[in-house]
Residue, then its C-alpha position, 0 to 999 in steps of 0.5 A: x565440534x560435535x552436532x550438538x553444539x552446532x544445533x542452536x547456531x543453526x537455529x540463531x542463523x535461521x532465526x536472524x533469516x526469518x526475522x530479517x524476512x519479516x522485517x523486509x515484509x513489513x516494511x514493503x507493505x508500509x510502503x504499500x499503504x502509504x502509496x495508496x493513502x496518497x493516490x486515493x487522498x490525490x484522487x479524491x481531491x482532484x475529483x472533488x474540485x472537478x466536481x465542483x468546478x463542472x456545471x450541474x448539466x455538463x454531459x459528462x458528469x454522471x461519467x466522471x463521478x463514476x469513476x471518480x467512485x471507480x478510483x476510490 
């Protein structure tokens, strides 16, 4: 076979490369966001009953807000 013939196996191969590359990425950054719509949905409902659960003159409520706020 001369180099010809071999260019565009080589180009299929590095082709099918960066496609499984992007593929891999993608589905990497899915994962990424799906984990972070759940901690932050998680966050703000658990400051939300705390929140509503705590007596308005509790000490510590401007802090548990804040990073409630922090968190999200």
């Amino acid at each position: 076979m001369s180099t010809i013939d071999l260019f565009p196996d080589e180009l299929k191969s590095e082709y099918d490369k960066e496609f499984e590359l992007k593929s891999s990425l993608e589905n990497k950054a899915n994962y990424i966001l799906i984990a972070a719509g759940v901690t932050m949905s998680l966050l703000f409902s658990f400051g939300a009953v705390l929140v509503d659960k705590l007596n308005a003159d509790y000490q510590y409520l401007i802090f548990v807000v804040v990073f409630l706020m922090i968190g999200l």
